[in-house]
N, C-alpha and C positions, 0 to 999 in steps of 0.2 A: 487483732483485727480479723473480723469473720473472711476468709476470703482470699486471706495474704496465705502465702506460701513460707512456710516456717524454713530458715536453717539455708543452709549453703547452695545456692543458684549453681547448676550449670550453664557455662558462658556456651555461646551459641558459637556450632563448630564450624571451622574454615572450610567451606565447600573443595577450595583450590589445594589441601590438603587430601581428596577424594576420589580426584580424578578416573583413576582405575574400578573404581569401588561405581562410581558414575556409570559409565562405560558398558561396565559388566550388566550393570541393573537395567540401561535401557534394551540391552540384546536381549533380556530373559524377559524385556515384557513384551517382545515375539520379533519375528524374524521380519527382516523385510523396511524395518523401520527406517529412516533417515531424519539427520536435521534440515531442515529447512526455516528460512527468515521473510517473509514478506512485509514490505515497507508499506503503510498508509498516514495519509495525515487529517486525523479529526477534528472537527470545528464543534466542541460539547460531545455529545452524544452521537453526532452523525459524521459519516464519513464525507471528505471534503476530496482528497484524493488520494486514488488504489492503483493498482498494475490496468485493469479493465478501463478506470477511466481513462488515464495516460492514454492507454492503446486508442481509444477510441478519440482523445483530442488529436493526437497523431496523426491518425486516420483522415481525420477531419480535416488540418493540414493538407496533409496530401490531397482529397479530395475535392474541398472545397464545396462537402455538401454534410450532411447531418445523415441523411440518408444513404449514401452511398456510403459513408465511414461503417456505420450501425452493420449494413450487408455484408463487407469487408469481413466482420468481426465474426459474423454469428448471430448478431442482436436486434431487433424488434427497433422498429423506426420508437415508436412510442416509449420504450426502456432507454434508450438514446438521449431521447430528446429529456426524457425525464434526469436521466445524470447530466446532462448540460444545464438544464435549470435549476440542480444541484448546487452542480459549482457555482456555476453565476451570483446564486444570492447567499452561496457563505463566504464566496471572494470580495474583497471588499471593492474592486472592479472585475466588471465579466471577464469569463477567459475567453469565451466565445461571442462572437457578432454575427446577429444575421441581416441579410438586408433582403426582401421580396423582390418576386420579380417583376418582371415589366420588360419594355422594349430592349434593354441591357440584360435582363436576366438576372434571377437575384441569386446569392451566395451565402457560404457561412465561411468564417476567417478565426484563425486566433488572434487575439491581442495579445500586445507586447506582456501583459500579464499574464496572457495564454501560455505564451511562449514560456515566460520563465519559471509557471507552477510544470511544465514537463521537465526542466533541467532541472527544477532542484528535486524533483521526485525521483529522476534518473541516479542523481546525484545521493540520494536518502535509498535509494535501493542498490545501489550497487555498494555500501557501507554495511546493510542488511545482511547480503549477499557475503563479503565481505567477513563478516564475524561468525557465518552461520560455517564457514572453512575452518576458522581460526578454534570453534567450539569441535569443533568432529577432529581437529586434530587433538586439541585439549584432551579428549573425552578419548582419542584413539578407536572411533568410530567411522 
């Protein structure tokens, strides 16, 4: 067969047999390096939630504005608002709610959905977190 690989395969080798060998290799490709794990969770292609957004429905929580979270953070009312209408429509209910203002004054709130995409992100990053210890012990790094 044009293509096949004749005669006795090497089996693919146990990484967990390497460790040291591991180790060594990531120190010599330069100093300074560390592991690190960051948790997001994607809906296809785009990202649905990251550390940024968390912080920023957080935020939003506490503040009970869109604007006032965004300034909190570092970020542009308009990059804010754009990862809130993010979320919103790859969540199958919004996390976020706003209501306009008027004589009451309008607000932004999270929903009970809100609420529970930052626990399990909290919960998916501190697992992250979590394995990226368990590797640098591994690794003796």
């Amino acid at each position: 067969m044009a293509g096949t690989k004749q005669g006795p395969q090497r089996p693919p080798e146990d990484c967990r047999n390497d460790r040291g060998v591991a180790a060594a290799g990531l120190k010599a490709l330069g100093s300074g390096l560390e592991i690190r794990a960051k948790a997001w969770i994607t809906a296809g292609n785009e990202t649905f939630l990251a550390y940024g957004r968390v912080m920023l429905l957080e935020k939003i929580r506490e503040s009970g504005s869109i604007s006032a979270a965004a300034r909190s953070i570092g970020m542009s009312y308009r990059r804010a608002w754009w990862h809130v209408e993010a979320m919103n429509r790859l969540a199958a209910r919004p996390l976020v709610k706003t209501s306009v203002g008027g004589k009451g004054g309008g607000g932004t709130r999270l929903t009970a959905e809100g609420e529970e995409a930052v626990r399990a992100y909290r919960i998916l990053d501190e697992k992250a977190k979590a394995f990226a210890e368990e590797m640098k012990k591994d690794l003796g790094v």
